[in-house]
N, C-alpha and C positions, 0 to 999 in steps of 0.2 A: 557821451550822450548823443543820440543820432538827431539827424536834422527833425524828425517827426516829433523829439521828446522837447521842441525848441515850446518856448511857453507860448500858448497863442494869444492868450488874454489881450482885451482892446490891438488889436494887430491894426495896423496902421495903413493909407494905401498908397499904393508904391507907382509908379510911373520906373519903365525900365527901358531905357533906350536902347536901340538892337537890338528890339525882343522878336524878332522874323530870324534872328543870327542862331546859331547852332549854341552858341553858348546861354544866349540870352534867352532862348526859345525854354531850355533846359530851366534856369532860373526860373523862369516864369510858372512852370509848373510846380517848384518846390515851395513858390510863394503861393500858390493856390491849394497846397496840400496842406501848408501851414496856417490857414485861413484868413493872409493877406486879401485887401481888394486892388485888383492891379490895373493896371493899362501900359499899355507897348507904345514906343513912339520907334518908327521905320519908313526906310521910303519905299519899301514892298512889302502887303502881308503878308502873314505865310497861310499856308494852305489848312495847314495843323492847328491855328489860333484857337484856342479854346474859348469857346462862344462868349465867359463870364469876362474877358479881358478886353478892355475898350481899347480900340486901336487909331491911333493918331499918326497917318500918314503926311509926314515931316523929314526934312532935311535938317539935320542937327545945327547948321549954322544959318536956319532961318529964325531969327531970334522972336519974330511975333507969332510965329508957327508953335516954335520951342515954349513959350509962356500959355500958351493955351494949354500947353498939353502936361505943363508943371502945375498950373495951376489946379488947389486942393490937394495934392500930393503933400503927404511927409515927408517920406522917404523915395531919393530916386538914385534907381542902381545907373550907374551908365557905362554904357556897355559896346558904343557906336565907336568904329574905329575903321580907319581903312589900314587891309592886315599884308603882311609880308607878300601874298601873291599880286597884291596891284599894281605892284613895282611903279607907284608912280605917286614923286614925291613931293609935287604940289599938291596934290591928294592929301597925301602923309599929314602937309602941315595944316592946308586948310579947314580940314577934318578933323585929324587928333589932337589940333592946336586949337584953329580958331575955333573949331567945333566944339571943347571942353569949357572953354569962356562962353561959350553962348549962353550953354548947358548950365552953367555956375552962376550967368550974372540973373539968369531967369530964375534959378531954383533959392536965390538971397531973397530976389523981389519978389518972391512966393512964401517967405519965411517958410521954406524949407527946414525941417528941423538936423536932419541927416543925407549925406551924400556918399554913395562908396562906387569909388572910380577905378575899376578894372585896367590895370596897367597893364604892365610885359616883363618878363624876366631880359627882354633883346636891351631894355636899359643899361647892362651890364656887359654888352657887348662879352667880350673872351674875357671871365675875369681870372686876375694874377692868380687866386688861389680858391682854394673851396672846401668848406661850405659858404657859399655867398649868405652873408650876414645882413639884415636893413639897415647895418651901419657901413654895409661895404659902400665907398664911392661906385655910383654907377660912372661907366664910360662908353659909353653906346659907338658902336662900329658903323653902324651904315644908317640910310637916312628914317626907316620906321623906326627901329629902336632909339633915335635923338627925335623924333617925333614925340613917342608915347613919353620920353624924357620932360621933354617940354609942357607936353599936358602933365605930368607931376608937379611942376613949380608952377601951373596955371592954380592948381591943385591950394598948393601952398600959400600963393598970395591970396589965397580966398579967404583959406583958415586964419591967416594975418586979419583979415576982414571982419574976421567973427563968425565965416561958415563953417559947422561941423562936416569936414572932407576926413576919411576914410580912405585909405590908397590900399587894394590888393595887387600883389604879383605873381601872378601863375606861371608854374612852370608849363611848359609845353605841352597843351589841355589834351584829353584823348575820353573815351566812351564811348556806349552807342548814339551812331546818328554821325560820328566824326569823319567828315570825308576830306577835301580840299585835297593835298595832295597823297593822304593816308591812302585815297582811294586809290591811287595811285598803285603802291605798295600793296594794300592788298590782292589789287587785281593781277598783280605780276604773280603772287603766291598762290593766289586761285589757280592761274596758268602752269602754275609748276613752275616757273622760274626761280634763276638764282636771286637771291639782295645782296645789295654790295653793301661790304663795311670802309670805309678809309684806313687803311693799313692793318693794324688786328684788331678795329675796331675794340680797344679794350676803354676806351674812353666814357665813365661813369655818368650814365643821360638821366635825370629825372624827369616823369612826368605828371601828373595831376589828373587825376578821374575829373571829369565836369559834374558830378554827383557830388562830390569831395569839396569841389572848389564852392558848388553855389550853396553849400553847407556853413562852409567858412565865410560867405561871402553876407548871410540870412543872420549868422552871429555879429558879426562885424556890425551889421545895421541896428542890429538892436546893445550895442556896446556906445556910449554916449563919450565923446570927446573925439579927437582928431588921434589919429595911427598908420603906421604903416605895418602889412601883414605880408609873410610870403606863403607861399599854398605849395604842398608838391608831394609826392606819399613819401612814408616813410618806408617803405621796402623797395629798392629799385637796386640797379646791379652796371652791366656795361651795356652799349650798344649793341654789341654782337650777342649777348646774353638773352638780351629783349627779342632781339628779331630771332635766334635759334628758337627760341620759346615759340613762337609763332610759328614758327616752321614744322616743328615737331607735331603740335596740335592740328594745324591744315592737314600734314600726311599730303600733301599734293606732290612731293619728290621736292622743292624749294628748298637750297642751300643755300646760309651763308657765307661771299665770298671772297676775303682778302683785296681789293683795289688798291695800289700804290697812288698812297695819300695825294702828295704833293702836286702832279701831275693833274689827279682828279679833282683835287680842287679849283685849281687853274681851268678845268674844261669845265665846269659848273658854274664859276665864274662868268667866261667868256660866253655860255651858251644862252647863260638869263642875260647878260646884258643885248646881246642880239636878236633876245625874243627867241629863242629856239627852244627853250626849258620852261618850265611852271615854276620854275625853281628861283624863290628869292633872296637877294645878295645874304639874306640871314642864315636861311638853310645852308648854305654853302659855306660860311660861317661857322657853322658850329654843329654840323652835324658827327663831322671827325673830333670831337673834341667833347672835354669834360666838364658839366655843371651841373650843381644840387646847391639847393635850399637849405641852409637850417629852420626848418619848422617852427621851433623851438617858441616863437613868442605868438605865434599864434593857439599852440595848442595848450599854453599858459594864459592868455589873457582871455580866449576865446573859448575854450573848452572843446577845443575843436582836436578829432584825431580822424586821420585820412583811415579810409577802410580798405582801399583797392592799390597793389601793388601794382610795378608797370606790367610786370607779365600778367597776370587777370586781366585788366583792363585793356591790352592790345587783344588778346584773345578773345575778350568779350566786343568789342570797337568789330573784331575780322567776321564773326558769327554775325554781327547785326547788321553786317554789310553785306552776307550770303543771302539771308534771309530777306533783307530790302534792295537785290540790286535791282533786278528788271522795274520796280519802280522809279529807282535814283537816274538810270540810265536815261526812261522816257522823261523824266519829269523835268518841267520847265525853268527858266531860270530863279536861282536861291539865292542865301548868301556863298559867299564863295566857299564855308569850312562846310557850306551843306550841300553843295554841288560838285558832282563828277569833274573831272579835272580832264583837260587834255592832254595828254603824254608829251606831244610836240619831240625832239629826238631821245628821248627815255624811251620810246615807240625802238628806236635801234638799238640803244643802247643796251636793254636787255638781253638781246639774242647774242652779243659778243658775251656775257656772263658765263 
């Protein structure tokens, strides 16, 4: 059943934090198409705000800010996080930590009836094996994925409490509109430049359409009791597989090209910690390496089934970035997955390719 065939009867209204964000901005529209009444809570609107959506400009861990903007709400998605590019990990906690407690102790004292809190698949850090299960231990590698971990058991002690929490895990979101360091990558391929893979790049990447995920995410809220879901399509392949597919489609001349692993990830390491790269300790983490979801209890409890393969969806993500770049380029500051990204030495890097 598609997200349009969701029942709309008495639709509820939802408050969605990070609704200015690339993900959340997304959501928000599918709750408006399913004739939720919404409002966004950010600390920048966005430009695109669709007029019907009341906007509550808040800092997630202002707790009497945060209660204004729960309050009357059933349901609230929350969707505020500080993400892999801010590399900065008092951020990390006071945000995706202290900031989900704000978020949780406001939406109890609002008798909230439902909560579904956008995690990360970075919880799992490199896992030992795959398909990562919602029984697998998570073991988070660097400091946002033990962030987004931590807001999980904020998560938990609430449901202990008696709040109805909802936990989704997306794999690595992609569609139109996705930019942060994608733009990145595209704009190398617009150029005709090569992509690098980490050795032969055969390492199995899942990723998740944001049409997909706020599908799964619009189910989950209307699913009554506490869960945890993972999101990611069910058709996806290697690294190198994904980005040939793009390459193919551009026709810009863009090859991809073999990089000896070990080395490259040591200079990806060493260049985000010096500030030289956009690149966060996660990307470099797990970009040479292999991870997928099993679906499986989302699309049994939820009724939920992903439509967009990774190849469509990067292809579709690169077209909506030709078509929107001279705007993305002038346009002012966004969230960071909806803002042009600075290359910083990727700017060299590509020409030795």
């Amino acid at each position: 059943m598609a997200s349009s065939d969701v029942d709309h009867r008495a639709a509820p209204r939802a408050l969605v934090t990070g609704g200015s964000g690339y993900f959340g901005s997304l959501l928000l529209e599918q709750l408006l198409r399913a004739g939720w009444s919404c409002a966004s809570l950010d600390l920048h609107d966005a430009q695109d705000r669709p007029p019907e959506v009341d906007f509550h400009r808040a800092d997630v861990r202002d707790a009497a800010a945060v209660a204004r903007a729960v309050a009357g709400c059933e349901v609230v998605f929350h969707n505020v996080a500080q993400v892999p590019l801010a590399k900065d990990r008092q951020a990390f906690e006071s945000v995706n930590v202290h900031g989900t407690r704000v978020l949780l102790e406001a939406a109890q004292g609002a008798g909230v009836s439902k909560v579904v809190y956008t995690s990360s698949s970075a919880v799992f850090g490199v896992p030992e094996r795959n398909p990562v299960t919602e029984a697998t231990t998570p073991v988070p590698r660097e400091a946002y994925g033990r962030a987004k971990l931590e807001g999980e058991k904020v998560c938990d002690e609430f449901v202990r409490r008696g709040l109805d929490v909802t936990v989704i895990r997306p794999r690595t979101i992609l569609g139109h509109g996705r930019l942060g360091i994608f733009q990145i990558l595209f704009e190398w391929v617009r150029q005709g430049h090569n992509i690098p893979v980490l050795g032969s790049g055969d390492n199995l990447y899942q990723f998740v359409h944001a049409d997909d995920l706020a599908d799964a995410t619009l189910r989950a809220a209307r699913r009554p009791g506490p869960a945890v879901y993972h999101c990611g399509a069910r058709e996806f392949g290697t690294m190198r597989q994904t980005l040939e597919a793009l390459c193919r489609h551009a026709a810009t001349g863009s090859r991809v090209r073999s990089v000896p692993a070990r080395p490259a990830q040591w200079a990806m390491e060493l260049t985000s910690v010096l500030g030289l790269s956009p690149l966060g300790a996660y990307h470099s983490l797990m970009f040479g390496r292999s991870m997928y979801f099993d679906i499986g209890r989302a699309v049994r409890e939820l009724g939920w089934e992903p439509r967009h393969s990774n190849e469509d969806m990067i292809v579709q993500s690169y077209d909506w970035y030709l078509q929107h770049r001279q705007e993305i380029l002038a346009a002012g500051p966004r969230s960071r997955h909806r803002s042009a990204v600075s290359q910083g030495v990727l700017a060299l890097v590509k020409r030795l390719l």
